[in-house]
PDB file of N, H, CA, C and O in Angstrom:
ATOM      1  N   UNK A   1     -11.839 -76.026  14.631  1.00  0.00           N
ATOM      2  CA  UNK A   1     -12.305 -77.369  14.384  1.00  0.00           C
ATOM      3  C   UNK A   1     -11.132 -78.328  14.571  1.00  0.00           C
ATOM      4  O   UNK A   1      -9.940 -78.019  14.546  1.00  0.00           O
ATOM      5  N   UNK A   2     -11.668 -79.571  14.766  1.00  0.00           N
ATOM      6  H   UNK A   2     -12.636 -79.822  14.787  1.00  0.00           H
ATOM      7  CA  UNK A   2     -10.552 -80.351  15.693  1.00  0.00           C
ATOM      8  C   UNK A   2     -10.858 -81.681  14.450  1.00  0.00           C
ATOM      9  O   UNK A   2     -12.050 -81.857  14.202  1.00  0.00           O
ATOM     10  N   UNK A   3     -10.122 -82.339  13.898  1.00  0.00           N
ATOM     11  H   UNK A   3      -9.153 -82.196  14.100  1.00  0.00           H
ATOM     12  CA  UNK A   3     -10.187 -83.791  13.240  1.00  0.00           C
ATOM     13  C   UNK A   3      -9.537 -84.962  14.101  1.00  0.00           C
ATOM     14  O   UNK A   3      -8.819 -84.659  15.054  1.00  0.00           O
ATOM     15  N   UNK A   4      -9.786 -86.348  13.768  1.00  0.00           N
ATOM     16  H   UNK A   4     -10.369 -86.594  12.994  1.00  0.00           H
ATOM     17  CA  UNK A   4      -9.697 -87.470  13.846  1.00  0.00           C
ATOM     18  C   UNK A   4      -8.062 -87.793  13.812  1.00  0.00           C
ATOM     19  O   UNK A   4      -7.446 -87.697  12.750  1.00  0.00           O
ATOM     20  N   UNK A   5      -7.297 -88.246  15.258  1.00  0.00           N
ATOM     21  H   UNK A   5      -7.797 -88.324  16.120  1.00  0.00           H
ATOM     22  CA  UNK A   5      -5.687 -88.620  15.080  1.00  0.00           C
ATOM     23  C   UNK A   5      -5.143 -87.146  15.338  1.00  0.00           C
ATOM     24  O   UNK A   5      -3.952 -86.842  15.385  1.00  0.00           O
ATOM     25  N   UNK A   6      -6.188 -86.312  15.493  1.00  0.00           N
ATOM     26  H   UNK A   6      -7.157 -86.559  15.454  1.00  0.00           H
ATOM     27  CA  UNK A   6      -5.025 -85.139  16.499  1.00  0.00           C
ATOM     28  C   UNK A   6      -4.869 -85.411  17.887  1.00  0.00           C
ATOM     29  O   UNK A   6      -5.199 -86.399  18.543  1.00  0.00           O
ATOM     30  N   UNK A   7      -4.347 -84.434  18.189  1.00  0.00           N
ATOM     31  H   UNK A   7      -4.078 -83.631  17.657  1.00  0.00           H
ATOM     32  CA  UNK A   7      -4.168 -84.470  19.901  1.00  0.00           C
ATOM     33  C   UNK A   7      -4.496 -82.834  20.263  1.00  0.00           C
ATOM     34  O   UNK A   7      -3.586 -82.038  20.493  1.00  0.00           O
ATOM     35  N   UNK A   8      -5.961 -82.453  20.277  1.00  0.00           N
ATOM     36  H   UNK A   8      -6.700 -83.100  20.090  1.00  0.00           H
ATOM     37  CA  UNK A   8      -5.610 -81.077  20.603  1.00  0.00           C
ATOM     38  C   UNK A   8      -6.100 -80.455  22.006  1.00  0.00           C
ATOM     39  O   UNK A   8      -6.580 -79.376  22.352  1.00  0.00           O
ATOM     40  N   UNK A   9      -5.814 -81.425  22.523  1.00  0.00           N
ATOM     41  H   UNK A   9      -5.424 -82.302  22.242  1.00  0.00           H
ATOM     42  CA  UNK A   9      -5.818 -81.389  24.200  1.00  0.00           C
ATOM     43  C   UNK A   9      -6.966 -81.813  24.943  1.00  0.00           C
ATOM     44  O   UNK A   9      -8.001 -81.777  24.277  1.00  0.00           O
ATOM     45  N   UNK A  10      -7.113 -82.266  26.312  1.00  0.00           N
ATOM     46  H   UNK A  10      -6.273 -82.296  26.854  1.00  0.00           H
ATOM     47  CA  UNK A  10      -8.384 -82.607  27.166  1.00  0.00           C
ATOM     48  C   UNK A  10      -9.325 -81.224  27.575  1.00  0.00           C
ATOM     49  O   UNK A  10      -9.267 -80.091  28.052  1.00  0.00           O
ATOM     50  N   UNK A  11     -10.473 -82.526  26.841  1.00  0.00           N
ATOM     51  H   UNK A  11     -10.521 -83.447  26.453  1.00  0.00           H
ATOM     52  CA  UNK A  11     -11.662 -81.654  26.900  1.00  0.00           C
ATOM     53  C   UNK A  11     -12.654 -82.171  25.942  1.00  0.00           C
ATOM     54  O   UNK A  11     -12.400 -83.041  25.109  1.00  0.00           O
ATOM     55  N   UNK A  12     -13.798 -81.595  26.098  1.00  0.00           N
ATOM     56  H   UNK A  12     -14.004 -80.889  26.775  1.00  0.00           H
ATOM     57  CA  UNK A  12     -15.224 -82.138  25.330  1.00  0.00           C
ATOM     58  C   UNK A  12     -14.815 -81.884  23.974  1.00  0.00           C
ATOM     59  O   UNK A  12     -13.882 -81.109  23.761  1.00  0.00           O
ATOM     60  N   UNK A  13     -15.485 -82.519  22.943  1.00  0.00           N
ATOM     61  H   UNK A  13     -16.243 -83.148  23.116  1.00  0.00           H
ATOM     62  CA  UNK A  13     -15.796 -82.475  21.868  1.00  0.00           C
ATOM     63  C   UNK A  13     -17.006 -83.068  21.530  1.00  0.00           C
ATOM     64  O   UNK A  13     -17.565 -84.037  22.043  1.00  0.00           O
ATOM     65  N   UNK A  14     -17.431 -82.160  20.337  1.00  0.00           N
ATOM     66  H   UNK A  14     -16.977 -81.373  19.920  1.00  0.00           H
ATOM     67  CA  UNK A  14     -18.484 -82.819  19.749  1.00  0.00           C
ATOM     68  C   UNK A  14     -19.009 -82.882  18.540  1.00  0.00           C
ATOM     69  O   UNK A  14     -19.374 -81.807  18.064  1.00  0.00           O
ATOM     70  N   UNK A  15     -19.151 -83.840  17.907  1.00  0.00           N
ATOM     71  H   UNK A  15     -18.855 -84.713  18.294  1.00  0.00           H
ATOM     72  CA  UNK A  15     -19.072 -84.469  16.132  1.00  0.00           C
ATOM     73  C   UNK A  15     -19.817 -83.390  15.435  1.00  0.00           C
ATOM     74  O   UNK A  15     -20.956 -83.073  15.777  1.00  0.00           O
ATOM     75  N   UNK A  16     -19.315 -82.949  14.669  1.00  0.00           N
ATOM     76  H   UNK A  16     -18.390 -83.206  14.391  1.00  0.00           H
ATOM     77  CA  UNK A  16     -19.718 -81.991  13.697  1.00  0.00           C
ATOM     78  C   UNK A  16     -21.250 -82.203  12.689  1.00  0.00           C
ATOM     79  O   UNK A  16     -22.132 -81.507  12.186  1.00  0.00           O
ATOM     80  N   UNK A  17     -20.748 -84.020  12.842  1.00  0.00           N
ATOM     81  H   UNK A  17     -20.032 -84.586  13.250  1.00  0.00           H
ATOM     82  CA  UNK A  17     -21.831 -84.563  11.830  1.00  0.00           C
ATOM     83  C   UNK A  17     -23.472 -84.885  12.700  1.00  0.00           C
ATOM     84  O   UNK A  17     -24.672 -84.742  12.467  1.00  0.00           O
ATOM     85  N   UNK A  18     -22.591 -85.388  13.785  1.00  0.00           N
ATOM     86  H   UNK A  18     -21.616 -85.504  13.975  1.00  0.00           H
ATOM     87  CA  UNK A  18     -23.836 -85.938  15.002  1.00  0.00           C
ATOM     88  C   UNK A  18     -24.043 -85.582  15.639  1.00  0.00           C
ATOM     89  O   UNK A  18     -25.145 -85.843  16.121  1.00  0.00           O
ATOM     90  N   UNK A  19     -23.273 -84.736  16.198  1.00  0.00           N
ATOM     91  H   UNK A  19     -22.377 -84.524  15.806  1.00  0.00           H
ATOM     92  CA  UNK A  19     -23.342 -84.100  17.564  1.00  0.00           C
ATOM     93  C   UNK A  19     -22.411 -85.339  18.875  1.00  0.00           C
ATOM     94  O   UNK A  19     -21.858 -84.917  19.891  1.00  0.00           O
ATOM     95  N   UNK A  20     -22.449 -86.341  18.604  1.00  0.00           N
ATOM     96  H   UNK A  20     -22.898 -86.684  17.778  1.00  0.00           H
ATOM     97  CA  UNK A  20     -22.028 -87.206  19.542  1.00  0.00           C
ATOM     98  C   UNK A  20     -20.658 -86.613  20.183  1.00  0.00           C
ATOM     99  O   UNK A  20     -19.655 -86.312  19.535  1.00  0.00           O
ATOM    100  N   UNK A  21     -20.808 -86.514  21.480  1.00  0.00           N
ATOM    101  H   UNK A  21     -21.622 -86.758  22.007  1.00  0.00           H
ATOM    102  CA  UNK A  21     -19.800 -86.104  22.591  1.00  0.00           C
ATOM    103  C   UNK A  21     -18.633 -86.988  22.561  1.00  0.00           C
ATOM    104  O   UNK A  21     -18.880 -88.192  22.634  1.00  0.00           O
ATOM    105  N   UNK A  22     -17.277 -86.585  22.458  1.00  0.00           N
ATOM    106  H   UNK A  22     -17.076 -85.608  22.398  1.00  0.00           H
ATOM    107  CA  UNK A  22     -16.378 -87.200  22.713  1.00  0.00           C
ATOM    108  C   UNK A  22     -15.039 -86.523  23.829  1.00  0.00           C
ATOM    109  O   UNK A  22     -14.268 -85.575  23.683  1.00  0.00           O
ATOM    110  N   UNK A  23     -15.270 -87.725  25.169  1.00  0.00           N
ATOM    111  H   UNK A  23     -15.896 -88.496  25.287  1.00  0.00           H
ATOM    112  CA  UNK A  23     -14.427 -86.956  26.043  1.00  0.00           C
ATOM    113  C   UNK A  23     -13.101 -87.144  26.123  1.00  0.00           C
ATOM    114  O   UNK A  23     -12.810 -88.326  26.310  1.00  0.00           O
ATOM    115  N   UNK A  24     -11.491 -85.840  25.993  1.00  0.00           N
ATOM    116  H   UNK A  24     -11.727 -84.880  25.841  1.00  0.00           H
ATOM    117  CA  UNK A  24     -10.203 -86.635  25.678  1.00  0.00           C
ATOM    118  C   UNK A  24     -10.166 -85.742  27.687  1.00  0.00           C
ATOM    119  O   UNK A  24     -10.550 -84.685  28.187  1.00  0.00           O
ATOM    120  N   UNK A  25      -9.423 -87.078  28.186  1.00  0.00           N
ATOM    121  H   UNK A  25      -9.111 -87.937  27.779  1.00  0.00           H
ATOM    122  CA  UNK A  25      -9.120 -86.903  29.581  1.00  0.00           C
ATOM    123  C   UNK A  25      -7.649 -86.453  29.825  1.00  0.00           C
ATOM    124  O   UNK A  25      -7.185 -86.264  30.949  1.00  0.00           O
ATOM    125  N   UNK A  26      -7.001 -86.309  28.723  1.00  0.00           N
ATOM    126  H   UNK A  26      -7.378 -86.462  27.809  1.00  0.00           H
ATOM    127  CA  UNK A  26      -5.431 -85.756  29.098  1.00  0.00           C
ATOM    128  C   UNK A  26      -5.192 -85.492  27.834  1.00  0.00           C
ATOM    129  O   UNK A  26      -5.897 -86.087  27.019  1.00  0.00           O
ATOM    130  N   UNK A  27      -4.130 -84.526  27.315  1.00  0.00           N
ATOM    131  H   UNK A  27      -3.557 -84.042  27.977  1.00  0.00           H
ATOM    132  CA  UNK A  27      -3.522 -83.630  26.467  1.00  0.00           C
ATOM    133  C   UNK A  27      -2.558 -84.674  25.516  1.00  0.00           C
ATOM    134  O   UNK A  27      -1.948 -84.238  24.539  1.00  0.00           O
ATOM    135  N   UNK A  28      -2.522 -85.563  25.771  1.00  0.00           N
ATOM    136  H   UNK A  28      -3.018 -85.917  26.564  1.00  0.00           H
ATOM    137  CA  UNK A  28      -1.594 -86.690  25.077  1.00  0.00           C
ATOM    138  C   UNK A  28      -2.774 -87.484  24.205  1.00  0.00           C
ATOM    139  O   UNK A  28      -2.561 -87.935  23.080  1.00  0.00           O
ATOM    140  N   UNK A  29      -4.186 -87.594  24.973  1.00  0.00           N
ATOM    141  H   UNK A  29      -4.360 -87.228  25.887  1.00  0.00           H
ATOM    142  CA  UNK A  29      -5.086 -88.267  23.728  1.00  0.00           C
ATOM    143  C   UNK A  29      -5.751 -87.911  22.714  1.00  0.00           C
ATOM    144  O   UNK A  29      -6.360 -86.875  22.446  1.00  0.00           O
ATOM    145  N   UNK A  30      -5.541 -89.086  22.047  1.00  0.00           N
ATOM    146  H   UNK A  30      -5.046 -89.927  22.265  1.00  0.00           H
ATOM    147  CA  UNK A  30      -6.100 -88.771  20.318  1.00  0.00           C
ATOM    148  C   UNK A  30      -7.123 -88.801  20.113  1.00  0.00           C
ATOM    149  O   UNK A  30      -7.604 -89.921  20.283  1.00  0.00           O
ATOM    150  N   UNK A  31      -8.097 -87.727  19.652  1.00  0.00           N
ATOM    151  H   UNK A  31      -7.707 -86.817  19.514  1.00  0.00           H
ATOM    152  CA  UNK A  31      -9.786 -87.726  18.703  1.00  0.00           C
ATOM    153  C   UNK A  31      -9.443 -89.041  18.044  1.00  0.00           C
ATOM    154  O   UNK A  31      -8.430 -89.331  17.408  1.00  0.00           O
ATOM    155  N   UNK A  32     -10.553 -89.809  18.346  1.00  0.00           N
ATOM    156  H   UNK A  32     -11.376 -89.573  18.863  1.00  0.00           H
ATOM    157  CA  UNK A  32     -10.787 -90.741  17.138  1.00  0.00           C
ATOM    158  C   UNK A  32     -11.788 -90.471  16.401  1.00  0.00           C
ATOM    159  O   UNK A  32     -12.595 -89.556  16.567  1.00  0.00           O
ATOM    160  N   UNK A  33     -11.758 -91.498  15.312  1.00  0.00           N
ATOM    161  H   UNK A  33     -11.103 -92.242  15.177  1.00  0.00           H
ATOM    162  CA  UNK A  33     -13.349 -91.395  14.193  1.00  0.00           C
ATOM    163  C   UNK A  33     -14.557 -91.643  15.593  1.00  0.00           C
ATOM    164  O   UNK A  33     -14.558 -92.317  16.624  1.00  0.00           O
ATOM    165  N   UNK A  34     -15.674 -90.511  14.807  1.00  0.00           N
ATOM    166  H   UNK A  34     -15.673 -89.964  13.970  1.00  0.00           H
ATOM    167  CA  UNK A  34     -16.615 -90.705  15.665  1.00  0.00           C
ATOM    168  C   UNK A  34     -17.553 -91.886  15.984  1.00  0.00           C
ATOM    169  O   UNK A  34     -18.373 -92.263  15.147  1.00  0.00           O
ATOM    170  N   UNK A  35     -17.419 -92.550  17.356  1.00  0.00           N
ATOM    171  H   UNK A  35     -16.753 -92.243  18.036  1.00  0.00           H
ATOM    172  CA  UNK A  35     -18.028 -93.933  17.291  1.00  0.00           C
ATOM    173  C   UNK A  35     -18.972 -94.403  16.755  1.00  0.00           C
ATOM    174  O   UNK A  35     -19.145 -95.597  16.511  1.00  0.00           O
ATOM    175  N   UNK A  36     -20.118 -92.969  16.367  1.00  0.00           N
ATOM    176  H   UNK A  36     -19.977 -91.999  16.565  1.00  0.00           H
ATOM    177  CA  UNK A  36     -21.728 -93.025  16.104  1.00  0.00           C
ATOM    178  C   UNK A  36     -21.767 -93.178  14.953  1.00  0.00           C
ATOM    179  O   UNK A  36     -22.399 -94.095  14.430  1.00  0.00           O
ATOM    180  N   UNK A  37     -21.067 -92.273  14.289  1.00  0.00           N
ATOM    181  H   UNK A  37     -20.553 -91.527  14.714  1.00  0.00           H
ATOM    182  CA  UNK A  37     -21.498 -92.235  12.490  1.00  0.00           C
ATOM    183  C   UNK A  37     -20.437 -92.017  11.889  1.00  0.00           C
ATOM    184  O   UNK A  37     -20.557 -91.724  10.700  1.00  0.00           O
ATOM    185  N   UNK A  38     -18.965 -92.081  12.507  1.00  0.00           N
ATOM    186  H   UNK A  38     -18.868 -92.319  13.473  1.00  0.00           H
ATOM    187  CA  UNK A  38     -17.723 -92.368  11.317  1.00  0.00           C
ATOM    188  C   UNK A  38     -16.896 -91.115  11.227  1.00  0.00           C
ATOM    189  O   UNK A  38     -15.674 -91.115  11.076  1.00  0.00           O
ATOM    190  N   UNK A  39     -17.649 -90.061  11.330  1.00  0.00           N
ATOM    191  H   UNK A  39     -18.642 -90.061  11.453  1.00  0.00           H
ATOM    192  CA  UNK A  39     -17.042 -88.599  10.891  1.00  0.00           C
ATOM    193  C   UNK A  39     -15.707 -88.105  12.074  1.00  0.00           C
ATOM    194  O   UNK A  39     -15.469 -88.223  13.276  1.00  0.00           O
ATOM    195  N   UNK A  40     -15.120 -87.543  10.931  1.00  0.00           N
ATOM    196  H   UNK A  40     -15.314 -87.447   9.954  1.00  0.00           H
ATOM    197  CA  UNK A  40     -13.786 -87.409  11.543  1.00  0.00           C
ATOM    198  C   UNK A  40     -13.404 -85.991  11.973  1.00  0.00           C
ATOM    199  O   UNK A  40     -12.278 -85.759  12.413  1.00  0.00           O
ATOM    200  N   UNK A  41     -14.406 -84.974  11.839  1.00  0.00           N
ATOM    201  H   UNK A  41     -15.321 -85.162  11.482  1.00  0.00           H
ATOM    202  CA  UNK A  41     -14.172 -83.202  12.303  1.00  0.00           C
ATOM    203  C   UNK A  41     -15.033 -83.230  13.644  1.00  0.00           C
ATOM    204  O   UNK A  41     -16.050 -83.902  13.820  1.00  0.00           O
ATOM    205  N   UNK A  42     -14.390 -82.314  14.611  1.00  0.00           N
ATOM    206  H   UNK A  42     -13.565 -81.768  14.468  1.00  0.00           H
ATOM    207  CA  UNK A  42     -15.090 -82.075  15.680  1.00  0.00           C
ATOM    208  C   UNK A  42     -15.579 -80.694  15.628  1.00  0.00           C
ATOM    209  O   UNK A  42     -15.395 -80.103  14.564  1.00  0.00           O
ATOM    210  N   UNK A  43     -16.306 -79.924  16.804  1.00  0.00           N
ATOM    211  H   UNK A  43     -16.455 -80.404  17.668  1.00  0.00           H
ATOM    212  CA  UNK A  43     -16.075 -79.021  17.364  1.00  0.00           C
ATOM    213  C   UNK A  43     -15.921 -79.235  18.646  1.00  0.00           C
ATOM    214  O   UNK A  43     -16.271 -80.324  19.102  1.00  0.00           O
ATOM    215  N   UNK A  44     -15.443 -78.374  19.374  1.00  0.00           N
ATOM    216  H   UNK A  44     -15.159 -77.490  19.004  1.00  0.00           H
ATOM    217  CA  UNK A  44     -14.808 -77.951  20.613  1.00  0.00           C
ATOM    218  C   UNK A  44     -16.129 -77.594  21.820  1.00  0.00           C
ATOM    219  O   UNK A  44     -15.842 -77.215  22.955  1.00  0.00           O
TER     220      UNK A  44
END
């Protein structure tokens, strides 16, 4: 599981709480809070 202000590399994620997809395009960007509903854990 991946949280909010990591960096754990490019690639899909998706909100634990919502499901909402979040795409990081390079290994340097940060998960943010999820845009949809706030939640800050992903999965991979």
């Amino acid at each position: 599981m991946s949280t909010s202000g990591s960096s754990p590399g490019a690639r899909r994620y998706w909100c634990r709480k919502c499901g909402k997809e979040v795409v990081l395009e390079n290994d340097e960007d940060i998960l943010p809070v999820c845009p949809a509903c706030g939640h800050t854990e992903y999965l991979p």
